[in-house]
C-alpha positions as CSV (number, residue, x, y, z in Angstrom):
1,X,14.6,14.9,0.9
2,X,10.6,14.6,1.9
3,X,8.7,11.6,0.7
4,X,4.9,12.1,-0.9
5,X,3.2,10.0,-2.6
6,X,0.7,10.5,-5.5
7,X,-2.6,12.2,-5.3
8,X,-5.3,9.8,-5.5
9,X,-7.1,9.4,-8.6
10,X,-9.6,12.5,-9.3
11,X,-8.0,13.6,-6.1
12,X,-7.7,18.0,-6.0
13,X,-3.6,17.4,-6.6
14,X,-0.7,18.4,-5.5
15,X,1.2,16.6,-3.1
16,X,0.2,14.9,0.4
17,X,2.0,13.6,3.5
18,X,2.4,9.7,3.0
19,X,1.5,7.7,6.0
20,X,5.1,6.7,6.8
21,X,5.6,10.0,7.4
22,X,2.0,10.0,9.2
23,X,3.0,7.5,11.3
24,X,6.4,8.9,11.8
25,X,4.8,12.3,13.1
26,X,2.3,10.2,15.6
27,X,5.4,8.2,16.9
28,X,7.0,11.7,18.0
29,X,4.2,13.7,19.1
30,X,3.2,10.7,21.3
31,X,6.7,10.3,22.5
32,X,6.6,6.7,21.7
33,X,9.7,4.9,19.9
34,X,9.6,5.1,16.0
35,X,8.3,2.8,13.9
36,X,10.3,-0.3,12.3
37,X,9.9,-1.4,9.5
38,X,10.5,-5.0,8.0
39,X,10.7,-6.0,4.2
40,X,9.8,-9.7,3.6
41,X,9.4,-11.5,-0.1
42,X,7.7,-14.8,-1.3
43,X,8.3,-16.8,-4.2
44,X,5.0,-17.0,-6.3
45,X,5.5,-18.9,-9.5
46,X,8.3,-17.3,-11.3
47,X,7.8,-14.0,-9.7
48,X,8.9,-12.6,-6.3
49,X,6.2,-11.0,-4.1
50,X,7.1,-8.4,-1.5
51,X,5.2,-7.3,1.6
52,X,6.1,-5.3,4.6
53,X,5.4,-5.2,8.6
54,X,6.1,-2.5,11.4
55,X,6.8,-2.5,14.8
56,X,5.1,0.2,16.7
57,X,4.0,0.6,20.6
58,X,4.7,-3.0,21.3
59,X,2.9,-4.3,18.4
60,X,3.7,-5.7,15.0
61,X,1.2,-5.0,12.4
62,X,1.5,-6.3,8.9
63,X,0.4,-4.9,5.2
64,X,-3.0,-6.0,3.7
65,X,-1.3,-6.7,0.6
66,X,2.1,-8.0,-1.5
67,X,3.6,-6.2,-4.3
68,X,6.1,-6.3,-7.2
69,X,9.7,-5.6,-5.9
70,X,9.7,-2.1,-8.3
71,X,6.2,-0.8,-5.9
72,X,8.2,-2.3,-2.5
73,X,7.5,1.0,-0.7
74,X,3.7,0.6,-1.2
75,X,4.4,-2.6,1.1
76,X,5.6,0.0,3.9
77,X,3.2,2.4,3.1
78,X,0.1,-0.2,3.5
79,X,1.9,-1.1,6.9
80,X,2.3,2.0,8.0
81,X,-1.8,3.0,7.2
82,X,-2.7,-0.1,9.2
83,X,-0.3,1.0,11.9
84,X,-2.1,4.5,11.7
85,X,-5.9,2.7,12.0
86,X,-4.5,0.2,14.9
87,X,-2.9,3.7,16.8
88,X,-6.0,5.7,16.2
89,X,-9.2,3.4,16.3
90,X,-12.5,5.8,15.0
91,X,-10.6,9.2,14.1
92,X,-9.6,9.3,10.1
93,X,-5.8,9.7,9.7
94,X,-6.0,10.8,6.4
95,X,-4.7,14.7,5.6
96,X,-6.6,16.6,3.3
97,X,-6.5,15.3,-0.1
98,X,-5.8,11.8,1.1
99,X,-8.5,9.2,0.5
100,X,-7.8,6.1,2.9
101,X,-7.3,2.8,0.9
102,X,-10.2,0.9,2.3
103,X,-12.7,2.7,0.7
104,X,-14.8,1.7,-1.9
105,X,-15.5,3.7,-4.9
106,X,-19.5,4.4,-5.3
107,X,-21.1,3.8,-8.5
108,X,-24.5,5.0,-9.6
């Protein structure tokens, strides 16, 4: 079974690779051990938060941001994009139809 995740909003749909599997990919073709990834929670009022981290080339990188338990695999996606950046410092690791995170929408 493949993983995708949603096209981004006003994105030209259909489905695109999600960067777990990006990262996945880079891991192989560099011949460097897949990633790892860790799930991790903290109590925030009555609510439980959840984040991820990943282990990749001898580094542990961790998500930008927590999430409701139902959107955990956002946490491993959000690693696993700041893995990609950390791996591949000034190239864009995004696959056609994927718009990176980090950028902010323009308004006129």
């Amino acid at each position: 079974m493949s993983q995708t995740a949603n096209s981004p909003a006003g994105g030209g749909g259909g489905a695109r690779v999600n960067w777990q599997t990006q990262l996945q990919e880079y891991c192989r073709k560099s011949k460097i051990q897949a990633p790892v990834y860790n799930i991790f929670s903290e109590r925030r009022g009555g609510r439980t938060a959840w984040s991820s981290s990943v282990a990749v080339s001898g580094q542990t990188l961790v998500a930008r941001y927590w999430y409701d338990g139902e959107n955990v695999n956002n946490a491993k996606e959000d690693a696993a994009e700041v893995a990609l950046s950390w791996l591949t410092p000034g190239s864009s690791s995004a696959y056609t139809g994927q718009s990176p995170s980090y950028q902010q929408p323009r308004f006129n």
